[in-house]
C-alpha positions, -999 to +999 in steps of 0.1 A: +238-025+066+235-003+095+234-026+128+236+002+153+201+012+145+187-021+160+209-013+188+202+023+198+197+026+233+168+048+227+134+030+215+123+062+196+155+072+181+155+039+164+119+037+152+124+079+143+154+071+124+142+042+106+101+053+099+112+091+090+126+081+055+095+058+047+074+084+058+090+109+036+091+087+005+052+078+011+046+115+014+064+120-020+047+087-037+010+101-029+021+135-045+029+115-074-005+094-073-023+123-067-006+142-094-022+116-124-059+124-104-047+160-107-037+163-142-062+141-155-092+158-133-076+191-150-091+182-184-126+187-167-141+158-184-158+135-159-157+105-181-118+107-181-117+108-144-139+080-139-121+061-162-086+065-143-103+060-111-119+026-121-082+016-131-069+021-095-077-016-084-057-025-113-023-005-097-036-017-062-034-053-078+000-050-088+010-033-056-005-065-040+017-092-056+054-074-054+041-075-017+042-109-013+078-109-022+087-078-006+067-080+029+070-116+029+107-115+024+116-077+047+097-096+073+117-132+072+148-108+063+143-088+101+140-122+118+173-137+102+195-103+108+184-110+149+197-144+146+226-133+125+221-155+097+234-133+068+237-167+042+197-168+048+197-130+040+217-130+007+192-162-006+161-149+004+165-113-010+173-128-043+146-153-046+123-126-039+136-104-065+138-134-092+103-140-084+087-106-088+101-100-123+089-138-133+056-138-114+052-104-133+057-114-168+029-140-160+004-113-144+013-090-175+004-116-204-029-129-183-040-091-178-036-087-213-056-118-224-083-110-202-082-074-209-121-068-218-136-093-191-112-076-165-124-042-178-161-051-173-150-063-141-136-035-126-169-014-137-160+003-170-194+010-189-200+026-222-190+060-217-159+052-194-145+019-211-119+037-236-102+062-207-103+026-184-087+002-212-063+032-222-051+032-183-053-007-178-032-018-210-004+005-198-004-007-164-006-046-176+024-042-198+048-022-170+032-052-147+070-066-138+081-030-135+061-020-112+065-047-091+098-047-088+098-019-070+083-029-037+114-057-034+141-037-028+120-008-013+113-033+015+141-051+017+169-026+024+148-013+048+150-045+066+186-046+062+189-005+079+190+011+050+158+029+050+176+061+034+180+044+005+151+028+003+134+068+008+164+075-022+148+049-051+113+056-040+112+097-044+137+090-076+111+074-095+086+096-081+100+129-091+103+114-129+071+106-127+057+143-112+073+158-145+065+138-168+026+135-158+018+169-173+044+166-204+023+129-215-014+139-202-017+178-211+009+185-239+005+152-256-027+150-249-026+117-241-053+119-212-055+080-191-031+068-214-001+094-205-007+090-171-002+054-170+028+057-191+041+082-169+040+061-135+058+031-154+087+053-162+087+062-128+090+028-117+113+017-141+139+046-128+132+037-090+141-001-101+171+004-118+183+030-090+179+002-062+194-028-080+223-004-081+222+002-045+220-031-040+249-040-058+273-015-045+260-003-014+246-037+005+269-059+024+241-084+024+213-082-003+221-109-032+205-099-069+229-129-079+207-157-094+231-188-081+219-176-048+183-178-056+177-213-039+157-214-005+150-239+020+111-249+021+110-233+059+122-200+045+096-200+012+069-211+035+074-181+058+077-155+027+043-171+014+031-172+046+033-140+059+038-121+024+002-133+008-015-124+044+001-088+037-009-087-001-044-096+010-048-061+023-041-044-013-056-076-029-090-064-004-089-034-012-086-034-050-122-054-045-141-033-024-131-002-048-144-028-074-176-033-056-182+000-044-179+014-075-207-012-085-227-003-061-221+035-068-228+028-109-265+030-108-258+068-090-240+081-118-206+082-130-199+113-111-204+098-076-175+073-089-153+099-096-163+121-067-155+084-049-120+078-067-110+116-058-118+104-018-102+076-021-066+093-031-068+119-004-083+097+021-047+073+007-027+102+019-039+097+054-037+061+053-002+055+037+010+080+067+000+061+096+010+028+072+044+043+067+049+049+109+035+011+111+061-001+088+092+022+107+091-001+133+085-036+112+127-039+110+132-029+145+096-058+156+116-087+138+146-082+146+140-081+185+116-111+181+143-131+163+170-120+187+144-128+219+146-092+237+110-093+253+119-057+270+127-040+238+095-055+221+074-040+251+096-006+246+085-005+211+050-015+214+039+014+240+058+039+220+041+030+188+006+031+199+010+064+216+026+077+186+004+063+159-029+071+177-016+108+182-006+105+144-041+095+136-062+121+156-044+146+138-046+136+107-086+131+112-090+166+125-070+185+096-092+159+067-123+162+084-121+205+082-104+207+049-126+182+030-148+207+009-109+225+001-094+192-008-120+181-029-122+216-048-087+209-054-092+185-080-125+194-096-144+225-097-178+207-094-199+215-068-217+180-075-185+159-070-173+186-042-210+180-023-208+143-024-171+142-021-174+160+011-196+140+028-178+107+015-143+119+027-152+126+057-168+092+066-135+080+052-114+095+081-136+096+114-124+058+120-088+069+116-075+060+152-090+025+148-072+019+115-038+030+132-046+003+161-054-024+129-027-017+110+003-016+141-014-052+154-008-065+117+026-053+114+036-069+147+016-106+130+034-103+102+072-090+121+063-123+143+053-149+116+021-151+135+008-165+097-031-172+112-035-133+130-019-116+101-041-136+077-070-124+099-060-090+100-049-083+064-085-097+049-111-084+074-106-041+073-113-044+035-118-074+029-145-102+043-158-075+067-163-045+047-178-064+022-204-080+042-210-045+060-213-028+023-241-061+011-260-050+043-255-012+044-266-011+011-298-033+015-308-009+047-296+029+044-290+027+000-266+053-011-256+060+022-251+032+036-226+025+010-207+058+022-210+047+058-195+009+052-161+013+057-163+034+090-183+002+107-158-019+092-135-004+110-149-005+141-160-045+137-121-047+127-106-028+155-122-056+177-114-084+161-073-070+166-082-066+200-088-099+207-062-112+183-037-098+208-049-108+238-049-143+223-015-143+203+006-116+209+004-106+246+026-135+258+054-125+235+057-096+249+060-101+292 
């Protein structure tokens, strides 16, 4: 642990010190998601694409459920390290991770069950449904794998040790950069290789943090004696970890929908659409990454009751993140045509990408404003606001906006649905803190 962070006398030295590394290791898993889009989108065959692309929900999905162990329990984790309860610490980490790898043997055998149903789901068709169940079955067996890795990457984190946590995460990440092209271009093994590619990936970034964990953490437990929790202490994982899964759980289903929605267009407008929605992810997992720096540093002043450090951190944050996100519309919004030509030389998918990446990022300062005022709900244990937040953006919002932009505009008012979600979700956080969270900090 490194308890000096939580006590820096400077507000941004801490956050900087403790959002740089998660920054940096988000930067480095986007290259790594991007690279599959890249490789596969090299082979120039659209079906291919589309197939990987309707298999994101499925990662998303998986994504999800570790983070109801790993938000649920980084968030509970912050709160007990500011009222010094290190027993709480060692129990909770090791129920989450115990969990994870049992809840993810479940998901694995139901996802393989279901596998057609799912795939018909998701939108696989005729042409796409081979390259979608090739990526799918991969993904469904490496299920516990994968989720693993959003414990510990959380966790330590909360304990201080966000270095570490940067260390496993750009680990696995690297394997599986080099890998991607060895498994999908010189084995030929298209969706298939690069599904098998990000498993290994995981696998390496899960067996380097239990590692850490063992030798490194004074207060992280993967011991299973220690796996028993009090019901206050699961309720509050549950609690504030499925409100935080909700937001990947959300936005597997609008990509599920929207895809729908797009199907009658043409396969290219879903891949065009699944090529947006990785670049677009690089924006987003940025400001994400600076929301999450200051998670630790939210808790623990919460549990520990220091009202003035909580209104330190607050005005820094949303000066930083809103900078953050106007510059990071500005560089999207210009390079769009560039970006898209990056991964397919198809002035189709390049035209329609365009237009759809860009309606992707003009709300991006409004996301940055959602996504800090559901960190600071879920830091908190505000259960109801982060419940709120974490299913509206994506979730019961967007997907009312998408029914009735699509009923009145068509095709473009399916392009156009997540940039008025935005906005109606914006003011639903607005009042959310005026009601909840203003108090706790004066």
């Amino acid at each position: 642990m490194e308890p000096e962070v939580f006590q820096e006398s400077k507000i941004s030295k801490a956050y900087i010190r403790l959002s740089m590394p998660l920054v940096f290791s988000m930067v480095v898993t986007l290259i790594y998601n991007l690279a599959d889009t890249y490789f596969v989108a090299r082979t120039n065959d659209t079906q291919i694409v589309a197939g990987v692309s309707l298999g994101m929900p499925v990662f998303t999905l998986l994504m999800a459920i570790g983070n109801i162990f790993g938000q649920g329990g980084g968030s509970l984790i912050s709160r007990l390290l500011g009222q010094t309860d290190k027993q709480g610490v060692r129990h909770v980490s090791a129920f989450c991770f115990y969990a994870t790898a049992l809840t993810g043997v479940v998901i694995a055998a139901v996802m393989m069950v279901f596998r057609v149903p799912l795939l018909c789901v998701i939108g696989a068709d005729l042409e796409t449904f081979a390259h979608a169940s090739n990526y799918y079955t991969y993904l469904a067996i490496g299920a516990p794998i994968i989720m693993l890795s959003f414990i510990h990457s959380n966790l330590l984190r909360s304990e201080g040790m966000s270095k570490e946590s940067m260390a496993g995460t750009v680990a696995g990440a690297l394997i599986n950069i080099i890998l991607d092209p060895i498994f999908i271009s010189f084995l030929a093994l298209g969706a298939s290789g690069a599904a098998i590619a990000t498993v290994i990936g995981y696998l390496f970034s899960d067996v380097f943090f239990v590692v850490t964990v063992a030798k490194k953490s004074k207060l992280l437990s993967i011991n299973p004696r220690e796996v028993k929790i009090s019901a206050a202490h699961m309720g509050q994982i549950f609690g504030i970890g499925i409100p935080a899964s909700i937001t990947n759980l959300m936005q597997s289903v609008s990509v599920v929908l929207m895809n729908q929605f797009l199907l009658p267009f043409g396969n290219d407008k879903i891949a065009a659409m699944g090529i947006v929605l990785k670049i677009n992810m690089i924006a987003l997992l940025l400001l994400i990454s600076f929301a999450f720096g200051g998670q630790p540093l939210f808790g623990y002043y919460y549990g520990s009751g220091d009202k003035k450090r909580l209104s330190e951190l607050l005005h820094f944050c949303l000066w930083f993140i809103g900078f953050t996100a106007v510059f990071l519309t500005a560089i999207v919004f210009l390079a769009a045509p560039f970006l898209m030509k990056c991964f397919m030389k198809n002035e189709s998918i390049i035209s329609d990408g365009t237009i759809m990446l860009r309606w992707q990022v003009i709300t991006m300062v409004l996301v940055g404003f959602i996504l800090l005022m559901t960190i600071i709900c879920q830091s908190m244990g505000k259960v109801a606001g982060s419940f709120i937040l974490s299913s509206s953006r994506q979730g019961t919002v967007f997907l009312v906006v998408l029914v009735a932009a699509y009923n009145i505009l068509g095709y473009m008012g399916i392009i156009l649905s997540q940039a008025i979600a935005d906005i109606l979700t914006a003011m639903i956080a607005a009042a959310l803190f005026k009601r909840q969270l203003y108090k706790e900090f004066h």
